[in-house]
N, C-alpha and C positions, 0 to 999 in steps of 0.2 A: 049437246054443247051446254057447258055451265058458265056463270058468270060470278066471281067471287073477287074482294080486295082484300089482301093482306098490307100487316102491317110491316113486313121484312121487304126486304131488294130481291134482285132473284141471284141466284148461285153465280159467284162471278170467279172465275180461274184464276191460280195464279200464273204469272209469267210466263209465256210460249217456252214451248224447249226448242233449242236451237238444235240442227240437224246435227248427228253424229258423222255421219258421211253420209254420200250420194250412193248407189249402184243402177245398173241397169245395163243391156245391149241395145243396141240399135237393130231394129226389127228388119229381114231380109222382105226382099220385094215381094215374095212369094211362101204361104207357108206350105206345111210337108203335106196339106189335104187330111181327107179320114176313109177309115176304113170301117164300116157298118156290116157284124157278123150276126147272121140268123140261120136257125136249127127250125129245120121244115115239121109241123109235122098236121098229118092231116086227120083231121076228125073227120070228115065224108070222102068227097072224091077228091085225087088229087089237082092241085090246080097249078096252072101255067105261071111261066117267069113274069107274066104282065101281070095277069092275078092278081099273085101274091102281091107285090108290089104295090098297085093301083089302090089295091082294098086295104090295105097295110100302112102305107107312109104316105095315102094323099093330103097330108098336110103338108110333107117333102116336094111335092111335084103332081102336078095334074099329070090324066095315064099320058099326054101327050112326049111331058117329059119325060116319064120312064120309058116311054118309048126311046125316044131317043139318046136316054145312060146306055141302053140294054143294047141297043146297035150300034152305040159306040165304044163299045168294049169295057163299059167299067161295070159289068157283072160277071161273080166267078161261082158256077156252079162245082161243087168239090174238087178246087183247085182249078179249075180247066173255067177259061172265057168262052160264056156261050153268049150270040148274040141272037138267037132266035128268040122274039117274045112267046112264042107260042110250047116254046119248051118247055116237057111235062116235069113237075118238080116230083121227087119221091119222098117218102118217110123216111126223116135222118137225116137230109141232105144238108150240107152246108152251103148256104149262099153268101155273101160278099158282096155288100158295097162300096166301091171306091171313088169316091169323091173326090175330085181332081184339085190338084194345088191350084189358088186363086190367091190374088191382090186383096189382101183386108184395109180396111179404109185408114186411114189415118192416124195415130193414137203416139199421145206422148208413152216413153221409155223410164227416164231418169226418174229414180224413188228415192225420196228423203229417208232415211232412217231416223228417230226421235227417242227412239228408244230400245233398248236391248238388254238381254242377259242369258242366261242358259237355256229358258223356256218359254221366250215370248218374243217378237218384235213388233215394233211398233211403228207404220210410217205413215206418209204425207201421202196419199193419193192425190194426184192430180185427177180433175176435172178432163175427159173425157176419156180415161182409160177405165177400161173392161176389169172386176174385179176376178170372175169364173169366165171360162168359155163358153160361149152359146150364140148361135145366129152367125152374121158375120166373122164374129169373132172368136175363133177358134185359139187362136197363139200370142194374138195383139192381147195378151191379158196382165194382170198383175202377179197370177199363179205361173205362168211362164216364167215369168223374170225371179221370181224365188226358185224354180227350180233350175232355171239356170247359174244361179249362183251357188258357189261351194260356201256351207259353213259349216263354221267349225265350231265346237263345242267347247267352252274352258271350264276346268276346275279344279281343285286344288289336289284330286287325286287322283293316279292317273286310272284305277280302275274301273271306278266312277267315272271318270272321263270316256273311257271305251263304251260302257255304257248305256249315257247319255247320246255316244255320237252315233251306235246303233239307232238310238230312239228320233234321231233328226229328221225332222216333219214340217217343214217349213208350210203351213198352209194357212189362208186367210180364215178366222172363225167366223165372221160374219158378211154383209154384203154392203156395199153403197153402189147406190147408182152409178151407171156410166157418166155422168153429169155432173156427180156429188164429188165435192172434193173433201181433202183433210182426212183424218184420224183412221186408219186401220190396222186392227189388231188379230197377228198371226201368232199363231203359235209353233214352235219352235221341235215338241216333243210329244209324243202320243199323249203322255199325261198330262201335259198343257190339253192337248187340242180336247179331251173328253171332260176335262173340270171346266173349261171355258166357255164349250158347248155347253154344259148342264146349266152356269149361268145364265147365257141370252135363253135356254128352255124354259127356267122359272120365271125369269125378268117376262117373259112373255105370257106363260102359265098363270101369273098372278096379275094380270091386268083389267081382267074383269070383279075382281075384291078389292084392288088397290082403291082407298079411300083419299078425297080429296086433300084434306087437313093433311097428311101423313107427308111426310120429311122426306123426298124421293131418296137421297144418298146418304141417309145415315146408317140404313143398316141394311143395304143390296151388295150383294157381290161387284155389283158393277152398275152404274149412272152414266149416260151418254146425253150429252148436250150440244146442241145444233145454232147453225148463223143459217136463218133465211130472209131475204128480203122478197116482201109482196106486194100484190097488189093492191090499192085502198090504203085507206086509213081505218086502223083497230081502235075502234075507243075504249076495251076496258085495258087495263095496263095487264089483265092475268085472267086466259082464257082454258080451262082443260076442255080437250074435246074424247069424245068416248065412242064417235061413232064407229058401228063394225064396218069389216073391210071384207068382201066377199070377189069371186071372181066369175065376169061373164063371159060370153064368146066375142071374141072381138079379131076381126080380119087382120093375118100378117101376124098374129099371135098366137104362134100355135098352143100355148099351154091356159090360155086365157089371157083376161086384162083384171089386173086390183084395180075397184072403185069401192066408192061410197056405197054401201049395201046393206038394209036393216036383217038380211039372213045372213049376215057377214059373219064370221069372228072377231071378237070385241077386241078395240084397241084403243091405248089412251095415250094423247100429247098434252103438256101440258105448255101451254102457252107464254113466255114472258115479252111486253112489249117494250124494248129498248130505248128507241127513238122515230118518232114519226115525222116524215116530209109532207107536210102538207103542199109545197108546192109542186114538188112531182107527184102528188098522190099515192107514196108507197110507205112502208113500214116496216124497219128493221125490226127482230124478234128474235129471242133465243127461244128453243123450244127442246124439251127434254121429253123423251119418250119412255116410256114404260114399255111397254110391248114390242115388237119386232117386226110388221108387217111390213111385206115388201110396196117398198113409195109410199110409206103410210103418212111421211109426214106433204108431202106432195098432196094426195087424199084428203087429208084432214084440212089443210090450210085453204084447197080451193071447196071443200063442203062449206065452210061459216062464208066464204063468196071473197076467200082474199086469196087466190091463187101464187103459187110462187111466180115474180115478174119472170116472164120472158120462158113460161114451160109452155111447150107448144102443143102438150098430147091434155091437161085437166085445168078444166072449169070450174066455175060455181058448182055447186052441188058435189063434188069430187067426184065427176064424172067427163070420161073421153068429149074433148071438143067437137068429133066428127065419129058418131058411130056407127059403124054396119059391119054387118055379119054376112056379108054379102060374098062367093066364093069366087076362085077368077075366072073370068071368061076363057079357060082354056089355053093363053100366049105361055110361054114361057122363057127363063135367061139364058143365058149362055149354055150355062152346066146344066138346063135342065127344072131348075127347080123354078118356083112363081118369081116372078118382077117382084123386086122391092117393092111393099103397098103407097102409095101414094097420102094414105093418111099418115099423122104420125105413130111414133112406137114408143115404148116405157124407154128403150135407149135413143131415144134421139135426143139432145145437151140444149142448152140455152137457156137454162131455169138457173139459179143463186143459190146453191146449201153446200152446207162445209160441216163436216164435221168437229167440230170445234177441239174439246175438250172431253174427257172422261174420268170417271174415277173408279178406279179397279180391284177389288181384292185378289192378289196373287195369289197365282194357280199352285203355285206347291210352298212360298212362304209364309201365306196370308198375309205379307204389308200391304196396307193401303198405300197405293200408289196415285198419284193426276200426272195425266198427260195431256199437253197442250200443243194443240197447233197452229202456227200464223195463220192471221184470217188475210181473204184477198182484201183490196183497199175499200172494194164497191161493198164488205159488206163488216166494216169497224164502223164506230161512233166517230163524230166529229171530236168529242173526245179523244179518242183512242189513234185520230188520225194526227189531233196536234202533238201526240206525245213524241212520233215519229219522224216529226220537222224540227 
C-alpha cells in the first residue's frame, strides 16, 4: 500500500445516462436442471459407478450422496439408467449426470439498458443478480436473460446487416459480483467480444508496471471506476494499493477463495476518498482498478483494514472472516450434493459497490465513449443527494 497527495480531484463522470428501455423475464419456479457428460476411460482397472464418481466430483457430493443420485436414477450409463453403484464401468463408456430441476433463490430479472449499438450493450445490473452461472445459480443469471432476448442487428446495408446478425453474441465480457451493482458491459458480436476481452487482458497484463504518477484513462482502452462505502475512516484523500491476490482452499468453494496473498498475482486499486462520516464511522470512495481480479476491490479495501460496510465473507487483512478447510461430516441435501456451508461465500450480498462509470474505446470504431450509471442514494455525496431534491 502507498500513500501519495496530488494536486488534481479525482476523475468525476459526466451525467448518468438514462436507461434506453428495460428487458427481462420473470424467472419460472423451477429451472430445466443440468446434465454433466463423461467419457470413461481407464488407465488401470476398471472402476465402478461409485468410484468414479466419489474419487471424481467429491467436491459435487460426499460418496454418500452419489450414492443416493445413482439409486435414484439420475445416472445413465450409454443411454440406459443404471442404479447399481457397484456397476462395472468400461473403456469408452458414456456416463451422464442429471441433475434434477430445483428452486434457485431469489434474484431480480428487469435490466436497464444504457447503452447500445451494433456491437456492444451496455446495462445496469442490479445488486443480487448472478452475472455467469455457477453454484445455485444456474438460470437466475444475467447471461440467461440476454439469451433469452431477440436482437436484432441495424445497419445501413442490408448485407452487412445479414452479416452482423450472423455474428450476434450477446455475452457479458466481464464479471461483477453477485452483490455488485451498476455498469455491465456485453458484447453484442464475435468481434466485439474478442477486442474487448483483449482489453480487460492487457488492463490486467499491465498491472504490475503500471506506475503510480501515470494518468489511469488517457490512454487504456478502457478505465472502470467504482462507488464503495467502508468501513472506518481513510485519512489520506488518495490510496493505491498493489497487494496480490492469490487463491486458497476454502470450504463451500469448490474452485478456491481470492484473498490478500503475497504469492498472489499483482493487482492495483487506486483509492479516491470522497467524503467521510465520521459519525457513522464510514467512508465513501471511488476507486478505479487497473487489474481485473476477482473481488479484488473487496480484498484490497478490507487489507488496508477498511472493509466494504456490511460484506459478510472479508476482513482486515483481505482475508475470509471464518476460515476452514474443513470437509463435511458426510450429511447431505436434498439432490444429494453438501449442505449449503454455513460460513459465508464470495456470493453471498450485503456489502456497497456499484459499478459506477467507465471509459471505453470502441471495439470496431475506436470512439471514446463514458458510460455512466445511477448510483443507489446510500452511496452519492450529500452533494450529489441535494442535486436530486
Amino acid at each position: 500500500m502507498e500513500h501519495w497527495t496530488s494536486d488534481q480531484s479525482p476523475p468525476r463522470p459526466p451525467p448518468c445516462n438514462p436507461p434506453l428501455y428495460t428487458f427481462g423475464r420473470p424467472w419460472p419456479e423451477f429451472n430445466d436442471g443440468l446434465s454433466y457428460t463423461d467419457l470413461i476411460k481407464c488407465s488401470t482397472s476398471a472402476p465402478t459407478l461409485i468410484d468414479f464418481y466419489a474419487s471424481n466430483y467429491n467436491n459435487s457430493a460426499p460418496i454418500e450422496g452419489w450414492l443416493h443420485r445413482i439409486r435414484n436414477g439420475q445416472i445413465a450409463v450409454d443411454g440406459k439408467v443404471v442404479k447399481d453403484p457397484d456397476f462395472i464401468l468400461r473403456e469408452g463408456s458414456k456416463v451422464i449426470y442429471h441433475r434434477l430441476p430445483w428452486k434457485e433463490p431469489s434474484a431480480p430479472y428487469l435490466l436497464d439498458v444504457l447503452y447500445e449499438d451494433d456491437d456492444i450493450v451496455v446495462i445496469n445490473k442490479p445488486s443480487g443478480l448472478q452475472v455467469l452461472p455457477g453454484g445455485l445459480f444456474q438460470q437466475r443469471t444475467v447471461l440467461t436473460q440476454l439469451q433469452w432476448r431477440e436482437w436484432r442487428v441495424k445497419t445501413l446495408s442490408p448485407p452487412s446487416a445479414k452479416r452482423k446478425a450472423s455474428q450476434a453474441h450477446p455475452v457479458p465480457v466481464h464479471r461483477l459480483g453477485r452483490g455488485t451493482s451498476g455498469l455491465l458491459l456485453c458484447a453484442k458480436t464475435k468481434v466485439a467480444k474478442v477486442r474487448l476481452a483483449s482489453y480487460f487482458a492487457e488492463k490486467t497484463a499491465n498491472a504490475a508496471s503500471e506506475r503510480i504518477e501515470s494518468e489511469f484513462c488517457n490512454t487504456r482502452q478502457i478505465s472502470k471506476f467504482y462507488r464503495a462505502l467502508v468501513t472506518g475512516i481513510i485519512d489520506d484523500d488518495e490510496v493505491m494499493i498493489t497487494q496480490p491476490i492469490g487463491l486458497v482452499k476454502y470450504h463451500g468453494v469448490s474452485q478456491g477463495l481470492y484473498v490478500a496473498s503475497s504469492t498472489g498475482k499483482s493487482a492495483m486499486s487506486k483509492v479516491h476518498v470522497l467524503e467521510r462520516d465520521l459519525q457513522r464511522n464510514q467512508t465513501l470512495v471511488q476507486v478505479e482498478i487497473q487489474s481485473g481480479r476477482p473481488h479484488q476491490i473487496r480484498i484490497h479495501l478490507a487489507y488496508i483494514g477498511h472493509p466494504l460496510l456490511g460484506d459478510p465473507l472479508y476482513c482486515d487483512g483481505g482475508v475470509p472472516k471464518i476460515y476452514t478447510t474443513d470437509s463435511s461430516n458426510g450429511s447431505f441435501a436434498e439432490d444429494g450434493g453438501y449442505e449449503k456451508p454455513v460460513q459465508p461465500v464470495p456470493g453471498d450480498c450485503g456489502y456497497h459497490l456499484h459499478a459506477h462509470w467507465l471509459v471505453l474505446c470502441h471495439p470496431t470504431s475506436n470512439e471514446r465513449i463514458t458510460m455512466v450509471a445511477p448510483l443507489p442514494s446510500l452511496l452519492q455525496t450529500q452533494a450529489e443527494r441535494s442535486l436530486e431534491t
